[in-house]
KEDOSE-396363 format. One record per atom (N, C-alpha, C, O): residue in one letter; x, z, y. Coordinates in steps of 0.001 Angstrom, whole numbers, plus 500000, padded with zeros to 6 digits. Each point is the difference from the previous one (the first is absolute). Example, Ala and Ser with C-alpha at 12.3 -4.5 7.8 and 13.67 -1.06 7.14 Angstrom:
A513190507800494310/A499110500000501190/A500900500000501200/A501036500665499981/S498614498615501069/S500820500060501190/S499230500730501090/S500509500169501108/
This chain:
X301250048062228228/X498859499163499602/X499151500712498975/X498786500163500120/X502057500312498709/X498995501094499154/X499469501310500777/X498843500313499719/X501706500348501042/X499657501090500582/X498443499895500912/X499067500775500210/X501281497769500182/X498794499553501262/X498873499612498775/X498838500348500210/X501377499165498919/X498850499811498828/X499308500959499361/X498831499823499655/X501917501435500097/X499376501031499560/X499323500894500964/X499216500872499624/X501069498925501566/X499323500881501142/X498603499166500153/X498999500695499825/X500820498220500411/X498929499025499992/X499267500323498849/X498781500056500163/X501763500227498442/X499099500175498999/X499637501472500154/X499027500341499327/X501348500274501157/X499827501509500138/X499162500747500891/X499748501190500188/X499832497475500400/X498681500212501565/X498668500078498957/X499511501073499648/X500091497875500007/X498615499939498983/X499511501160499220/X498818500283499806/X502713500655499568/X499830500766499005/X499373501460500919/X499230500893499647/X501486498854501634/X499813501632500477/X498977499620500816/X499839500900500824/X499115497890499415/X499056499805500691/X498711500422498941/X498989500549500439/X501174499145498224/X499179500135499056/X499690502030499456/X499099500532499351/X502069499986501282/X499958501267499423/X499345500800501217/X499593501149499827/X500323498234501362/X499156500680501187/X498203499897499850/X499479498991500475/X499614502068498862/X498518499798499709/X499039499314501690/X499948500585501082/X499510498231498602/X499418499439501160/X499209501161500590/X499503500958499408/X500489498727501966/X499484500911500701/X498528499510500528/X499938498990500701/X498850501754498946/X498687499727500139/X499048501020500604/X500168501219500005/X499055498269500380/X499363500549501200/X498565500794499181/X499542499384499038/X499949501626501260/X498777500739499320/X499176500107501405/X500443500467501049/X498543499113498778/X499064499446501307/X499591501840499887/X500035500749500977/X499672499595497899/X499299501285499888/X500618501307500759/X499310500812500617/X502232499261499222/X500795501000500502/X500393499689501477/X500496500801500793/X499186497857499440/X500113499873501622/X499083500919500759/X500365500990500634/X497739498332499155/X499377500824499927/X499816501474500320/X499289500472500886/X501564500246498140/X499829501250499746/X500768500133500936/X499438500741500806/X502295498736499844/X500594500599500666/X499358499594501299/X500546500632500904/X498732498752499448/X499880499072501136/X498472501392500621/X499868500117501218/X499148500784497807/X499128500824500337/X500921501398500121/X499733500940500749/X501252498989498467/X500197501488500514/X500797499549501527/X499505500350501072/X501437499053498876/X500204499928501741/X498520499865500812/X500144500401501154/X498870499276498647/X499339499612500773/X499235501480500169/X499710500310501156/X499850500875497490/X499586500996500257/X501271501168500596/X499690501122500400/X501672498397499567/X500907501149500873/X499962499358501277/X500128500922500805/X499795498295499651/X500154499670501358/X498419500868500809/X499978500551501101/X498873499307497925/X499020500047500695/X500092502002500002/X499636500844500820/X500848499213498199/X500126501374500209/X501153500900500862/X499908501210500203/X501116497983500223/X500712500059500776/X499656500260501759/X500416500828500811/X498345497690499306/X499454500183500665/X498848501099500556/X499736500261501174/X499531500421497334/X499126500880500624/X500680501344500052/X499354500980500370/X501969499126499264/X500789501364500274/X500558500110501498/X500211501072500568/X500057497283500152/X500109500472501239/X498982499598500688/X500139500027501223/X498915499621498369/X498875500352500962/X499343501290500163/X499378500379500993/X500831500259497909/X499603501424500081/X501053500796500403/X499723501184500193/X501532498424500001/X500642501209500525/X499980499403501848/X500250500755500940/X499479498111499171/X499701499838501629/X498763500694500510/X499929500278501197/X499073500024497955/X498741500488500771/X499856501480499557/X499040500730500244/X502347499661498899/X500236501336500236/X500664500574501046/X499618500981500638/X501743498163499585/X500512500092501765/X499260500074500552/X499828500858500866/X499437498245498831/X498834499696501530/X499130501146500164/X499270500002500991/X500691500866498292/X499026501165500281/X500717501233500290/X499558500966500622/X501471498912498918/X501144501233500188/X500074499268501457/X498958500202500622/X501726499221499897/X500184499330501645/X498393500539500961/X499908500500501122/X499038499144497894/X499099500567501051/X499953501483500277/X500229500505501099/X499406500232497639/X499809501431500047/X500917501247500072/X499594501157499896/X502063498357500349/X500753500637500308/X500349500192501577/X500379501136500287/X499564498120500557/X499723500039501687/X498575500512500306/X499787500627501038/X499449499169498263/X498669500492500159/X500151501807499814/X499912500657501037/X500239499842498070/X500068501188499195/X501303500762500620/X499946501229500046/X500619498451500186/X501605500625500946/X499154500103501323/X499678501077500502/X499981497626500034/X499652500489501504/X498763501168500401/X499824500596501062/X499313499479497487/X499058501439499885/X500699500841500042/X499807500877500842/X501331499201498234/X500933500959499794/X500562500497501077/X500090501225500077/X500408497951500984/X500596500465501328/X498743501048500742/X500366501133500312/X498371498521499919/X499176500542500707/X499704501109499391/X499479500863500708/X500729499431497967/X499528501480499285/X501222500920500245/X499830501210499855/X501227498383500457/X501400500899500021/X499342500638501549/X500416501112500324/X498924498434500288/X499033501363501276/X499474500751499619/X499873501054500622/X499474498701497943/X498855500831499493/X500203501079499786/X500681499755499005/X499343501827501075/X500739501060498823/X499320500141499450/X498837499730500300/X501683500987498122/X499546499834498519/X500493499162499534/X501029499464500412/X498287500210498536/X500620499523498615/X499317498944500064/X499258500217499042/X500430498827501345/X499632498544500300/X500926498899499716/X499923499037499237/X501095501423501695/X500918498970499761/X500468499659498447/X500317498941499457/X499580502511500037/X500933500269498785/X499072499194498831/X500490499448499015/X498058500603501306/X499303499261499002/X499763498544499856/X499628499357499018/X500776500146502589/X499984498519500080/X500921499530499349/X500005499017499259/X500853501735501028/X501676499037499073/X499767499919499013/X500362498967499436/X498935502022499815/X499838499459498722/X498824499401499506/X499837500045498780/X499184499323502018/X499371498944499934/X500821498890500346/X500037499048499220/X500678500927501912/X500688498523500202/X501059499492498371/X500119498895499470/X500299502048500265/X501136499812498705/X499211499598498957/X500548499228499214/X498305501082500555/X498853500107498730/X499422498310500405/X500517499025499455/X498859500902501111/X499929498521500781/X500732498672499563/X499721498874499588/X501288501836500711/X501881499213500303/X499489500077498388/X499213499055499947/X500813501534498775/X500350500060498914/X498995498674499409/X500226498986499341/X498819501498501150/X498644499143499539/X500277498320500384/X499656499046499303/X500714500928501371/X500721498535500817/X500736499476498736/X499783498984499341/X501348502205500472/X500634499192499157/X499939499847498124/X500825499493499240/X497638501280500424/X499117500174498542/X501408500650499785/X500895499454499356/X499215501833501282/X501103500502499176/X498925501339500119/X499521500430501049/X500220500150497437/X499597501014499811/X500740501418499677/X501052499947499363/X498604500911500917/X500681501679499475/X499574500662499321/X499021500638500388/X501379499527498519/X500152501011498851/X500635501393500690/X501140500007500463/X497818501397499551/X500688501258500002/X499643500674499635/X498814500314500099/X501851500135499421/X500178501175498840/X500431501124500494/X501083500154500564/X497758501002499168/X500561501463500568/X499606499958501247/X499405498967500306/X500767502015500719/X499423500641500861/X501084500360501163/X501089500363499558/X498789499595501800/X500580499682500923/X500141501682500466/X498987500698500022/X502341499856500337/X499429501252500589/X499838500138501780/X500598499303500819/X498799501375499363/X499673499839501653/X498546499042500229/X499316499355499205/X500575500901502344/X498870499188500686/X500298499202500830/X501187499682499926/X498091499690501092/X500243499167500802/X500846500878501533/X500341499560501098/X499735501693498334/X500883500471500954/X499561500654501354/X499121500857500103/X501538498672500805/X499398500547501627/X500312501440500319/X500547500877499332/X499001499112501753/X500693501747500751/X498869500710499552/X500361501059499489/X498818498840500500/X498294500856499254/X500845500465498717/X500421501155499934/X499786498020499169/X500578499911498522/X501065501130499984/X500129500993499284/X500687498441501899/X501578501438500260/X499551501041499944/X500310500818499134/X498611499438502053/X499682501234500363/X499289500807498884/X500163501195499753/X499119498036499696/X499753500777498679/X500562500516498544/X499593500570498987/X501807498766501656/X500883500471498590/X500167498812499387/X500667500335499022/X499177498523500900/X500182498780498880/X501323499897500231/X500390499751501141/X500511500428497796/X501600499354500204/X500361498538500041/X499608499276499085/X501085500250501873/X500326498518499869/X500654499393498655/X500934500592499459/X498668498494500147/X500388498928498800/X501110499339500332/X499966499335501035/X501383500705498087/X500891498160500312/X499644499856498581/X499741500843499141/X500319497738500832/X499548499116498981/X501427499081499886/X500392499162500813/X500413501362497624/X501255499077499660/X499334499416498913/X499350500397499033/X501273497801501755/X499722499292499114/X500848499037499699/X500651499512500924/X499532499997497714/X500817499099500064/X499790498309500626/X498888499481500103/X502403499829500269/X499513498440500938/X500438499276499709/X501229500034499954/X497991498709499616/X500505498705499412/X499187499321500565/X499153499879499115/X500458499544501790/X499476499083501235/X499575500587500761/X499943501229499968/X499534497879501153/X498818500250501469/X498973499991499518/X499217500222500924/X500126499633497984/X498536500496499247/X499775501091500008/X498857500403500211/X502534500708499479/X499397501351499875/X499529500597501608/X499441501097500002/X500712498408500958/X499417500559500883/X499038499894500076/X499400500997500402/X499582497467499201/X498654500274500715/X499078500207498080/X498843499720499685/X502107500761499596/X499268500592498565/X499892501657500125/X499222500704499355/X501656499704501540/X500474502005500117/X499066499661501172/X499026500743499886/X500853498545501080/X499280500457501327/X498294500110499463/X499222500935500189/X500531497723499068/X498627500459499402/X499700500917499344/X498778500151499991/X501738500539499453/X499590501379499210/X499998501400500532/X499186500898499787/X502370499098501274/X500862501006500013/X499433499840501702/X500091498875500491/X499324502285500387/X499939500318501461/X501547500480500526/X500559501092500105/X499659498110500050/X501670500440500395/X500807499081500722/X499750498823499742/X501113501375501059/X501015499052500948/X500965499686499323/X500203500743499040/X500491498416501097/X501374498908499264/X501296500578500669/X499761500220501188/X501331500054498521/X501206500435500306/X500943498369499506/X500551499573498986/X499237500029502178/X501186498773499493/X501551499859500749/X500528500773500799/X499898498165498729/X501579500030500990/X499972499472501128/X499168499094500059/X501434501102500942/X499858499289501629/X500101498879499884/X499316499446500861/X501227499817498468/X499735498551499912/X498864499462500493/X499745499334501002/X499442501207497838/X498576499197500204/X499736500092501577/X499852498848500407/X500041501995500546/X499574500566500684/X500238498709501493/X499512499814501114/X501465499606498059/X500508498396501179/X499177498947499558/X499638499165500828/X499914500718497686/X499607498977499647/X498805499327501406/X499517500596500962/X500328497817498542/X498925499355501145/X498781501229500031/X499658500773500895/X499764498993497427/X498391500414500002/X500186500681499358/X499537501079500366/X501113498970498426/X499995502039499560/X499817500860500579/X499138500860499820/X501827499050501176/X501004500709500816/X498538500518500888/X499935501201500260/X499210498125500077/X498662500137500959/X499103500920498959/X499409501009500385/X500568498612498514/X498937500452499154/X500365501704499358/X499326500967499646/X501820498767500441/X500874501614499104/X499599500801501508/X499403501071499893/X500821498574501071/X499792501012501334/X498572500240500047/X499670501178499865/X499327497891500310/X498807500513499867/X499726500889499121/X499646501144500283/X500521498314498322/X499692501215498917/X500332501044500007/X499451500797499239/X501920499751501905/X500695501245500369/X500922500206498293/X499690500780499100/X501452498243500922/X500737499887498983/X501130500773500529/X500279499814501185/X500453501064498101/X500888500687500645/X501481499417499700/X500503500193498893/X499995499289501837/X501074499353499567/X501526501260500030/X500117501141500448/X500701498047498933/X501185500809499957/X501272499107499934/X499788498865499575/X501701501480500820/X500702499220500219/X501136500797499187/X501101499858500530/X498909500942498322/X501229501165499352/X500954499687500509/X500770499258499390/X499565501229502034/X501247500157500619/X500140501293500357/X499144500620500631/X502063499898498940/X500216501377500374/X499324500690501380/X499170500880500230/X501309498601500214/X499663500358501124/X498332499802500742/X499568500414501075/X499885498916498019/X498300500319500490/X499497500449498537/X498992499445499561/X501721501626499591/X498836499819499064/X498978501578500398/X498867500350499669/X502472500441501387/X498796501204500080/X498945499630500573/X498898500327499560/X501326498582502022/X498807499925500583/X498556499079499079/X498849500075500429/X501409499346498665/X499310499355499120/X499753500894499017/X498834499992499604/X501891500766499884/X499220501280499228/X499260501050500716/X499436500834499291/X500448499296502205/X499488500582500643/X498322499326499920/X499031500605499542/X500961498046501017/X498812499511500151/X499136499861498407/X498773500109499992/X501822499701499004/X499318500120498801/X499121501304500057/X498780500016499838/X501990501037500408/X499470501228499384/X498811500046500849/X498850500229499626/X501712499435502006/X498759500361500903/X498700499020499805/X498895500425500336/X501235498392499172/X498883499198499261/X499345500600498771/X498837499753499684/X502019501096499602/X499148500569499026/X499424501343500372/X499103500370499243/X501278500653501996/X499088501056500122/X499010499294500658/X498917500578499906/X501033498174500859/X499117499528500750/X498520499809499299/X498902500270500487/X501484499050497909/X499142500024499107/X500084498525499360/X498994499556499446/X502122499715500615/X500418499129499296/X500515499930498489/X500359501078499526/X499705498032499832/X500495500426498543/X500817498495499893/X499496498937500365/X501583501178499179/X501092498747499832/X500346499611498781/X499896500624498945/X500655497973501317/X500135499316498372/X501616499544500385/X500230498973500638/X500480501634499041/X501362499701499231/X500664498910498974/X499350499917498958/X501414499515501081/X500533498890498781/X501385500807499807/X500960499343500403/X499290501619499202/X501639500396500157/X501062499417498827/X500721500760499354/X499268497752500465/X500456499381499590/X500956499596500990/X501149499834499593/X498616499975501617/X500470499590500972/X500005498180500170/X500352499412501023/X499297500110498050/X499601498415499706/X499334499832499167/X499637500964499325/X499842497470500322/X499169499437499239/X500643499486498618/X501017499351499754/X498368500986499761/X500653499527498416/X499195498729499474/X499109499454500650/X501485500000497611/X499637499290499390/X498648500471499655/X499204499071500137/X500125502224499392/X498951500215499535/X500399500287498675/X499084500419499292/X502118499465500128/X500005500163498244/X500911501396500005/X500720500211499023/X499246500830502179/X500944501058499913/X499829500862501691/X499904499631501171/X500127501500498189/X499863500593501679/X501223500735500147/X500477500909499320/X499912498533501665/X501440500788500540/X499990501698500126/X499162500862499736/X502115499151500769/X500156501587499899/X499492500156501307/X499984498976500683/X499596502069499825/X499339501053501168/X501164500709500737/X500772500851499558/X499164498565501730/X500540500471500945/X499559501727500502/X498868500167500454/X501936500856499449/X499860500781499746/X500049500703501523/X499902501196500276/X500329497367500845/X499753500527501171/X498516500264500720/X499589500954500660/X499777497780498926/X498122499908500028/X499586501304499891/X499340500236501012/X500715500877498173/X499668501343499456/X500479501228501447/X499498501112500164/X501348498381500516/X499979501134501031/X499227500164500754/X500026501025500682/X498972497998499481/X498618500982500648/X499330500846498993/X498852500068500440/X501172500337498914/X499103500545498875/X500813501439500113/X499709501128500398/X501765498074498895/X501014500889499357/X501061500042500736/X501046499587499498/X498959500914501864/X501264500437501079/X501633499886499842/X500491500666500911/X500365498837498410/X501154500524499846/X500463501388500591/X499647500152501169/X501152501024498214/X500710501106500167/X501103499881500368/X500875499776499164/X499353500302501821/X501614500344501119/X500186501305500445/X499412500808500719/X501347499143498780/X500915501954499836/X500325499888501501/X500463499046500625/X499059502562499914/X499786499981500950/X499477499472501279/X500466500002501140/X498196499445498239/X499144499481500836/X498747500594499529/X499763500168498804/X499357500179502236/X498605500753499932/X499259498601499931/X500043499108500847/X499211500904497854/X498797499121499780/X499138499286501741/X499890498876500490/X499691502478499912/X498851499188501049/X501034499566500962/X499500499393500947/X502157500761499123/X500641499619500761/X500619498237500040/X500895499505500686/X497908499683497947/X500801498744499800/X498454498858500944/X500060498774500101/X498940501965500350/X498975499182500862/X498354500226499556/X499699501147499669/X499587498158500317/X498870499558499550/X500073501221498443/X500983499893499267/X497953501144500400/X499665500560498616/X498718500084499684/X499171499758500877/X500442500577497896/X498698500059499571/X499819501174500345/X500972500715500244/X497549499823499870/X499470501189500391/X500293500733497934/X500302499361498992/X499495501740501143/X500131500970498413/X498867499313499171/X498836500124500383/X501482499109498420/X498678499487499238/X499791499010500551/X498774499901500037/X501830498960500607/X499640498876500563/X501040498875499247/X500235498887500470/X500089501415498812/X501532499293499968/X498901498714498923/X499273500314499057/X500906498569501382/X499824498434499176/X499895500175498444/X500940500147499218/X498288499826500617/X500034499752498140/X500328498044500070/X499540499109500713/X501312500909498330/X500371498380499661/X499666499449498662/X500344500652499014/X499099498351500854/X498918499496498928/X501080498438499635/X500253498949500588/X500045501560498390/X500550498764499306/X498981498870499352/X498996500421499425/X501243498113500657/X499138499168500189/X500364498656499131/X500463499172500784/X499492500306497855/X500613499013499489/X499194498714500560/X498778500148500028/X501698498694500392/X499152499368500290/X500808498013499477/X500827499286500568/X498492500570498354/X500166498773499625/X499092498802499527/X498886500305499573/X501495498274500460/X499031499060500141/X500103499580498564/X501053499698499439/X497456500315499887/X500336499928498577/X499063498751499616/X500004499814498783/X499148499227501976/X499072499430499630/X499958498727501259/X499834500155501210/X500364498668498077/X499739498592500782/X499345499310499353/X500419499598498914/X498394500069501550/X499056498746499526/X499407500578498755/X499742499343498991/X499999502375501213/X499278500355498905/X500839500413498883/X499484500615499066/X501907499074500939/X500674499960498789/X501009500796500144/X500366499972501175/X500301500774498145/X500900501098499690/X501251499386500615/X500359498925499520/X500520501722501701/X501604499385499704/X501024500685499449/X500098501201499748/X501103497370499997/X501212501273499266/X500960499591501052/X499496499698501083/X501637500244498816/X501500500533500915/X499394498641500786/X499438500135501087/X500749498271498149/X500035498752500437/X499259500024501139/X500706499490500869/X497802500967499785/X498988500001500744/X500464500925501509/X499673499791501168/X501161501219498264/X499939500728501076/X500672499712501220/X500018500747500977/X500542498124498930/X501029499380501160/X498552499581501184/X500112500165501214/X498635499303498142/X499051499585500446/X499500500734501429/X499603499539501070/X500591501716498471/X499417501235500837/X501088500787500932/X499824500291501183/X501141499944498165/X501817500397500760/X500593499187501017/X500226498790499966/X499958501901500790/X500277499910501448/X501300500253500426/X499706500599501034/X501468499396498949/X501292500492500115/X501270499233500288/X500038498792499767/X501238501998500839/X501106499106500230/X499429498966501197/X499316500427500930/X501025498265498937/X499943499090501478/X498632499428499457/X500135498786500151/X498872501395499410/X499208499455499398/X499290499182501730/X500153500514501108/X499103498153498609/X499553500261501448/X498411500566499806/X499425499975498912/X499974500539502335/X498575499949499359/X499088499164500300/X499057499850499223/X501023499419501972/X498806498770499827/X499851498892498355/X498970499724499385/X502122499960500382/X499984499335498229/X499373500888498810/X499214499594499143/X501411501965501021/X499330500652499289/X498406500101499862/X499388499988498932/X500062500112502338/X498508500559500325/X499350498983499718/X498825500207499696/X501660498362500295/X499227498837499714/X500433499662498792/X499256499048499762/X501527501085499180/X499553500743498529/X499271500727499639/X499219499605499134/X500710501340501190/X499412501075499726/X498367499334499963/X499338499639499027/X500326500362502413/X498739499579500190/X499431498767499140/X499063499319500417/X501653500415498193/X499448498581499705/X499395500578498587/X499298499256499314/X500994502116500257/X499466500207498656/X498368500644500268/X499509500583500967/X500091499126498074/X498157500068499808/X500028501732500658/X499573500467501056/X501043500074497923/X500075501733500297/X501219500682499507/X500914499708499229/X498776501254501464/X501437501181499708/X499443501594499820/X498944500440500454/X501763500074498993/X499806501564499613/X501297500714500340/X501138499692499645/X498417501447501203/X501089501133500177/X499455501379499263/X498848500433499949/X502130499999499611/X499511501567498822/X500766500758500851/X501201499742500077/X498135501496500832/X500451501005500990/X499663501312498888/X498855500224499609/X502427500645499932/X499966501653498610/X500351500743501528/X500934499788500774/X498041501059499304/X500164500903501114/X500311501771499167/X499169500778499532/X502198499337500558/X500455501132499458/X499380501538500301/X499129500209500845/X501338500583498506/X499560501633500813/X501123500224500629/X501171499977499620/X498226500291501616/X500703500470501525/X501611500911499363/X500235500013498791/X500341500403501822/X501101500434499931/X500343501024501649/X500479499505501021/X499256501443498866/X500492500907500378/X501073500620500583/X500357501060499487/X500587498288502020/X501418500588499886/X500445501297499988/X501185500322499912/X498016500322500164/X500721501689499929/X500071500197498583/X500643500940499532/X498768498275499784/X500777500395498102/X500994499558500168/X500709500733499311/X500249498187501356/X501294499559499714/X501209500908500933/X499740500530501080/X501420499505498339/X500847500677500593/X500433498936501073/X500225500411501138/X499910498214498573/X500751499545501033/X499526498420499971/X499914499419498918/X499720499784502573/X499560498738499904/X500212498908498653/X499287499243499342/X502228501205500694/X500631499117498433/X499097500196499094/X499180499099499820/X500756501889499536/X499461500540499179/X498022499190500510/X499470499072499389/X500220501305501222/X498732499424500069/X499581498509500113/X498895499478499854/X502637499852500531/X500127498600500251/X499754499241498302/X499402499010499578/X501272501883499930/X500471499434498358/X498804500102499095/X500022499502498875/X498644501314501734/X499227500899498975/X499078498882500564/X499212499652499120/X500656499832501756/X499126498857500483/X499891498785499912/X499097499167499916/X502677500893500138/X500227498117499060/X499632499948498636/X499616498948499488/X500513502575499618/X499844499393499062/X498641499831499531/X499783499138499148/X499088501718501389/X498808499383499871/X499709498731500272/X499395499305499184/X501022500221502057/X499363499066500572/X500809498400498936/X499459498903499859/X501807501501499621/X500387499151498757/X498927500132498805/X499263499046499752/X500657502236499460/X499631499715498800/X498245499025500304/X499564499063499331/X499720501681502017/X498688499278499728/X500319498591500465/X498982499311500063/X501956500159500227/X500286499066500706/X500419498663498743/X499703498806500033/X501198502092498774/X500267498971498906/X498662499867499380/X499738498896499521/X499087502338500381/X499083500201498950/X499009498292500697/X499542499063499346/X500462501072501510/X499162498978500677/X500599498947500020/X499336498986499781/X502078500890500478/X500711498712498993/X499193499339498571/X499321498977499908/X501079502128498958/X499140499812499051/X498933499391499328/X499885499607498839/X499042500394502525/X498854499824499702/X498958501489499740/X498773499943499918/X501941501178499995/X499346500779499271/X499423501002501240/X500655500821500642/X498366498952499445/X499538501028501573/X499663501374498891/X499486500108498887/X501111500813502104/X499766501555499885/X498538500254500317/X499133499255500457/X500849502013499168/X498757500731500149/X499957500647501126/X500818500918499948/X498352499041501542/X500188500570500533/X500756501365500319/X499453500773499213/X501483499955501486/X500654501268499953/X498932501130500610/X499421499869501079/X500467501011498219/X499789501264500103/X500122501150500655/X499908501050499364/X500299498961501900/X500785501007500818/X499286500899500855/X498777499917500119/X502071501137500623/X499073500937500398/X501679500756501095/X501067500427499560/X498505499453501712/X500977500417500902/X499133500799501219/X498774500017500114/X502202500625500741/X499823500853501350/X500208498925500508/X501107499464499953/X497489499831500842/X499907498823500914/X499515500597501006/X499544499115500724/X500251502129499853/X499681500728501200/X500576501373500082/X499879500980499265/X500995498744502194/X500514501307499977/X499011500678501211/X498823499677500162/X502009501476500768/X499202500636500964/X499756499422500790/X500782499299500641/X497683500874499596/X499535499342501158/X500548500510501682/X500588501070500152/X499080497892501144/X500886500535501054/X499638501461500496/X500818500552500736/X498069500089498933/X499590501096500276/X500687501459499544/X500302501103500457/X499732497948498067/X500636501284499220/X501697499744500362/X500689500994499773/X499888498065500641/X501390499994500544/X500009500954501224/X500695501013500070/X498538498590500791/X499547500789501476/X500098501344499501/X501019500596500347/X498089500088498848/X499728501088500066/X501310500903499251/X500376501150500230/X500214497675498644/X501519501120499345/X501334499666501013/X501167500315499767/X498268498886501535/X501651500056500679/X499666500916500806/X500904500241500800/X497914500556499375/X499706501011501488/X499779501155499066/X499343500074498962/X501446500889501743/X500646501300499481/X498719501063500010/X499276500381500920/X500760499944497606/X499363500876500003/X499311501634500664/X499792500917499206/X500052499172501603/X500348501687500827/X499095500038501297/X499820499033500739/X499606502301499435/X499043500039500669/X500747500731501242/X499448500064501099/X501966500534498642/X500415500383501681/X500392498972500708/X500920499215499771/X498105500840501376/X500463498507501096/X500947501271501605/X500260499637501147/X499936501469498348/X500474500110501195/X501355499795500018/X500640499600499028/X499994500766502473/X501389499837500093/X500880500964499126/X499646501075499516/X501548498323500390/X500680500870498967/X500531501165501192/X500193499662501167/X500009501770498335/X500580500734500558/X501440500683499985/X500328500774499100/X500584498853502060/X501453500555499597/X500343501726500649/X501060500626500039/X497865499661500307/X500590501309499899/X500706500756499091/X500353501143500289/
């Protein structure tokens, strides 16, 4: 009976120590406009990334199917459309390019061979499907990707038109696939490489597959004659390779740090239709492309060795642009033309003016 009396008196006391709860017409208000300005802004982020689809959907079947009819053309046509279609593609998505430094090589072609221009690979590091159509706008050059793509529905259509060279690193096809590289580059092609072998976060570039480098840089097998492994460069033809940092440093005008870069990174099971319709919802984007000085494989003793001298450029400009801190353009000066086909012609035919028969008397 006392116990039940003091609990009864003990309701009032702990009802009095709870502060009444009252309503501020003013802070409703306030919360009641900002939902009303995120929703509306919610709304004009996907309306603008739908009538950015919507233009990428038009001008990519449009611009591929030109693309098919110029692969009749010979010359260097084709090679300049692609990189209008990618430049296009960029503009679609207000993603602009920052580059810095100077590209080595031209748009290439058998004219270009014959006159001595050495073919370009372009290593770069990869942290989404952006860097393709950001390297295709700048860079005149074909894509080396994995056979995968090559099944996809509409990639898979679009990488073949563009004459994407796919590869499948299985022992057993990598000569005939190192065969067709090389013969695309005396042809007068110039290629873009990821020898990461995958896509990263964007906050670190993996180590360099040190297999990518054997077109350039041959591996040595004891007792095997060089021209005896397929496909070679003519003397002075051999690929100069141009290391290439390429990172996204700017959304909506504004500087990013680690937090942002998931925005732009592409990797692991990521899917990409969710991605691309993110992507497409910010006002603008910035990519910063540090185009290194070429690199040379006959200075290196051995692919390794040239594999390592390339990652680490393509790292340090790669953190500097992390940073924020863009470099000063690079400075360089290389043998970007070797002998022309004439002067090959004329030092493989033997010098000597006796054409008669030899005599064994």
């Amino acid at each position: 009976m006392c116990a039940a009396s003091s609990h009864t008196a003990a309701q009032p006391f702990l009802k009095r120590r709870i502060p009444p709860f009252r309503v501020d017409a003013r802070e409703l208000d306030r919360a009641d406009a900002l939902e009303r300005k995120q929703a509306a802004q919610s709304r004009g982020r996907r309306l603008r990334a739908a009538l950015r689809l919507s233009a990428i959907a038009v001008w990519v079947p449009l611009s591929v199917g030109f693309e098919a009819v110029l692969l009749l053309v010979p010359g260097t046509a084709k090679i300049r459309w692609t990189r209008v279609i990618w430049g296009i593609l960029c503009r679609c998505l207000s993603l602009k390019i920052n580059t810095i430094g100077r590209r080595a090589g031209g748009f290439g072609g058998k004219r270009a061979r014959a006159k001595g221009e050495r073919p370009v690979i372009y290593i770069s590091n990869h942290s989404s499907w952006l860097d393709v159509p950001v390297l295709g706008t700048i860079l005149p050059s074909v894509f080396v990707a994995k056979g995968d793509i090559e099944n996809w529905p509409v990639m898979g259509l679009i990488s073949k038109i563009g004459r994407t060279i796919f590869v499948s690193r299985q022992r057993n096809s990598t000569g005939r696939e190192r065969d067709e590289m090389i013969s695309r580059l005396a042809e007068g092609d110039n290629l873009v490489l990821f020898p990461e072998g995958t896509s990263s976060d964007g906050s670190r570039v993996l180590p360099f597959m040190s297999a990518f480098f054997a077109i350039a840089k041959p591996p040595r097998l004891r007792g095997v004659d060089p021209s005896e492994m397929g496909e070679t460069f003519p003397p002075g033809m051999t690929p100069l390779i141009q290391p290439v940092s390429l990172v996204y440093d700017r959304i909506d005008g504004l500087p990013i740090g680690r937090a942002r870069r998931p925005v732009f990174a592409w990797y692991g099971d990521m899917d990409l239709g969710p991605h691309v319709w993110q992507l497409a919802q910010w006002r603008s984007l910035r990519a910063s492309v540090l185009l290194h000085p070429p690199l040379d494989p006959e200075d290196f003793p051995s692919r390794k060795a040239l594999a390592q001298a390339t990652w680490r450029a393509v790292t340090q400009g790669a953190a500097q642009l992390r940073q924020n801190d863009v470099p000063d353009a690079p400075q360089w000066e290389a043998r970007l033309r070797g002998p022309s086909e004439e002067s090959r012609k004329r030092e493989d035919t033997p010098d000597t003016l006796d054409k008669s028969r030899p005599s064994f008397a």
